[in-house]
N, C-alpha and C positions, 0 to 999 in steps of 0.2 A: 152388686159384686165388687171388692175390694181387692184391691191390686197391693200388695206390700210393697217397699221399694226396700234396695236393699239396704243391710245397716250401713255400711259405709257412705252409702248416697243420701242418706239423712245426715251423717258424722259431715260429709262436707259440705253438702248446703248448709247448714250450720254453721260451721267457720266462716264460708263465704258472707252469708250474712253478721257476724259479730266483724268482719274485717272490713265490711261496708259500714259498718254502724261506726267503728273505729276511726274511720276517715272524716267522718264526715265532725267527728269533736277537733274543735282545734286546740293546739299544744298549752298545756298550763302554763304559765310564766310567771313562779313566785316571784317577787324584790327581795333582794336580801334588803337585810337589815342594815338599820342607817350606820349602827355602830359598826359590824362587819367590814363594809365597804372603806369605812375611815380606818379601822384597824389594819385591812389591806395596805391601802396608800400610806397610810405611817410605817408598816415592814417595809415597803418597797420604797420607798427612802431613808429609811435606815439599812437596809441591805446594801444601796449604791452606794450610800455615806461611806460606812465598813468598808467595804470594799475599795474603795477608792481610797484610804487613808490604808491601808494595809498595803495595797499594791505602791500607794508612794513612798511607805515605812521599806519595801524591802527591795525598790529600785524596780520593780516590773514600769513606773509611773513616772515620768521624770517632772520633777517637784518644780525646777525653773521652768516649763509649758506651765503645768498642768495645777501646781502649786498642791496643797493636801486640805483637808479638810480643818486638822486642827491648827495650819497657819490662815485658813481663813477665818475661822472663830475668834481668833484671836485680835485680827486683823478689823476686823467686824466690831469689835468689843471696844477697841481704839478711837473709830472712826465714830459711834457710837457717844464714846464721854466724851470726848473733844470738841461736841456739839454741831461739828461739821454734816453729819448728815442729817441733821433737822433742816438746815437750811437750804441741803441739795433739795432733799422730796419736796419742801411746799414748793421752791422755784419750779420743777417739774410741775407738781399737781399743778397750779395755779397757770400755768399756761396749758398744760392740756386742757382741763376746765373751761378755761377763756378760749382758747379754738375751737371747742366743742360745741360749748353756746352757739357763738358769736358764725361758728359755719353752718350748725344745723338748722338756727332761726333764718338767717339771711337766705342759703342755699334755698328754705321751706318757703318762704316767704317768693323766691324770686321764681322759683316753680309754678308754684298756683298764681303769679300775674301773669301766665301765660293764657290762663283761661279766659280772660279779658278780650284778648283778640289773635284771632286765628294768624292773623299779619304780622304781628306784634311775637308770636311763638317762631313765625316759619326765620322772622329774620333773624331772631334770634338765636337760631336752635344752632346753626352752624358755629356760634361764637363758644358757645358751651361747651360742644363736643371737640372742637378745636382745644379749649382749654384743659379737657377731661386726659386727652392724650398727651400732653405734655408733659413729661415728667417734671412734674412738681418741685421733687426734691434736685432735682439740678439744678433748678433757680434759687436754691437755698443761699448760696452767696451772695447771689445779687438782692435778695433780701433783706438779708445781713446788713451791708452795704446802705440802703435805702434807709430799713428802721435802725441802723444800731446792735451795740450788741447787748440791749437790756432785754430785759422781758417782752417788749413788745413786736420782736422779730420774730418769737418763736411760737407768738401766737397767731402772729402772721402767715406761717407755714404751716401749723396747726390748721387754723381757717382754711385757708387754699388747699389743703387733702379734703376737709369734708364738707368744704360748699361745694362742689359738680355732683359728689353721691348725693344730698340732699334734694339741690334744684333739679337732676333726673329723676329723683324718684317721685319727687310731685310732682311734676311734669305727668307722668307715667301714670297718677294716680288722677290728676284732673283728664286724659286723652281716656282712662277706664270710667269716665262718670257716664252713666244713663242718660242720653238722650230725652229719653218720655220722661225724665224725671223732671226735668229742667222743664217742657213743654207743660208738664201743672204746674209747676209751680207759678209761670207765664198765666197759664189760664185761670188760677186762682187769684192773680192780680199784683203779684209780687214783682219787687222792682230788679234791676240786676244786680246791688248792692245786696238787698236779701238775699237773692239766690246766692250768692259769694256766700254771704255771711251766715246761713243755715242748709246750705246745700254742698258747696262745693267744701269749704272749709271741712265738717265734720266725716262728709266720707275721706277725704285725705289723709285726714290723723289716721289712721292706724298705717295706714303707707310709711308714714314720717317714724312713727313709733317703729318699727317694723326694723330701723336704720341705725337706732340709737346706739343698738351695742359694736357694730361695725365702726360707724363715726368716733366713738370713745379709743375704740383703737387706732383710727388712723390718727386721731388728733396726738395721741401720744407718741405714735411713729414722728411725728409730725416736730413736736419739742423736744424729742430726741435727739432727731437729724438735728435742725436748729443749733442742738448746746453742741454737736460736732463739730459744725462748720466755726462759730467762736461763739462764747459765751462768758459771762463773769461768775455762773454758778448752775449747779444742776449736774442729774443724775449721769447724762449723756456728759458733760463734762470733764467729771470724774475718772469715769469709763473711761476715755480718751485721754485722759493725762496720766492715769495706772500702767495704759500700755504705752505710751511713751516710754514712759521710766522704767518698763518690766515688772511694775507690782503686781503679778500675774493674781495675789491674793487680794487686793486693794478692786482690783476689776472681778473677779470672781464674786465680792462685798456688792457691790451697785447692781450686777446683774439682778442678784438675790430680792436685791432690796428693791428694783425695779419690775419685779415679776412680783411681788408684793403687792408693789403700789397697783398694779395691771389687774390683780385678780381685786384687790378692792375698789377700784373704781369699775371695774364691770360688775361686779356685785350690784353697787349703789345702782350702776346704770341699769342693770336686770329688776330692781326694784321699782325703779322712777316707772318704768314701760309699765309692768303689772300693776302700778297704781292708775298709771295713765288709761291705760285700756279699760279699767273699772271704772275710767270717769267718763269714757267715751261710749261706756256701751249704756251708761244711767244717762 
């Protein structure tokens, strides 16, 4: 004997199960298209552009803050043939670069000797973290002072922004190494220079890797400050001597051109790691 149920009590067990079924797919998430996305970001800075040169054309903008677009273009175009800004950016480049290195090798380097001896980390550890909290950039005079005001002060404070991230972060990465792993490698006969040299070394790398694109940034915050506090050339320089003198356009120029420089060397630095990590994981 068969029992009918009613139509509506079929109609809704039915939705309820396509709306269980429903739940349980999770959400499509196309990507738009590469070209899309850049077409975006190209309107939306040309729409600021426009705007911001329309508002200074008709006084909503005041021109001596805020200066306009087409007196920075022009201003840009100046600094440009005069050959002067070739010379700011490699000053810039070439000590961010040099703090870069010279903090993330030493920093990496001074980390992982802490694996060496447990004594040797504990007294250490407080000289580090002492140095990590110090604002950096206030020592920048006395830097100054110390190196001069060539290029080698402001790789100076370059280094000292990203040698404590580097030496905590091996540090960090030799206190996460395995136990049992260290104990075979002991029991297979290895000495403690090997274990360094095929154990601790290799899992550290991607720790270090991990920092490159942070350190690229501070080292540039880094020769930045530096050409502020004095300097004979550079991007920070520049900056610093435009607002002296109100060339509200002249500083507007280096901004530009240092957010340039910023997004291509994190570029390069986003590539260096993705190679790196390909080499570390063969």
């Amino acid at each position: 004997m068969s029992i009918a149920l009613p139509a509506f009590r079929i109609r809704a067990t039915a939705l309820t199960a396509k709306a269980r079924t429903s739940e349980r797919r999770l959400p499509v998430r196309r990507p738009w298209p590469t070209v899309l996305i850049v077409a975006i970001q190209i309107g939306i800075v040309v729409a600021a552009l426009s705007t911001w040169e329309i508002g200074a054309r008709v006084g909503f903008i005041d021109k001596f803050f805020w200066s306009s677009p087409a007196a920075i273009w022009a201003t840009g175009f100046s600094y440009f043939t005069t050959g002067a800004a070739f010379s700011d950016i490699v000053y810039t480049f070439r000590s961010t670069l040099l703090g870069f290195a010279l903090g993330t090798a030493a920093g990496g380097l001074l980390g992982l000797s802490f694996w060496w001896s447990d004594n040797y980390a504990r007294v250490m550890q407080p000289f580090v973290i002492c140095l990590e909290s110090v604002p950096k950039l206030a020592l920048a005079p006395l830097i100054i002072l110390v190196f001069g005001l060539g290029l080698a002060s402001k790789v100076a404070i370059a280094t000292a922004l990203t040698l404590v991230v580097s030496t905590l972060t091996a540090h960090a990465a030799v206190k996460a190494l395995d136990p049992d792993q260290e104990r075979l490698f002991y029991s297979l006969g290895a000495s403690r220079w090997q274990v360094f040299r095929k154990l601790v070394v290799p899992f550290s790398i991607p720790w270090l890797i991990s920092i490159l694109r942070v350190n690229i940034g501070l080292a540039l915050t880094g020769s930045i400050v530096g050409e502020f506090v004095a300097s004979e050339a550079g991007l920070g320089r520049t900056i610093l001597y435009a607002g002296q003198t109100y060339e509200i356009a002249l500083v507007w120029v280096a901004v530009f051109v240092l957010s340039a420089l910023s997004m291509v060397m994190y570029v390069g630095v986003s590539w260096l790691e993705s190679v790196l990590r390909k080499s570390a994981r063969q």
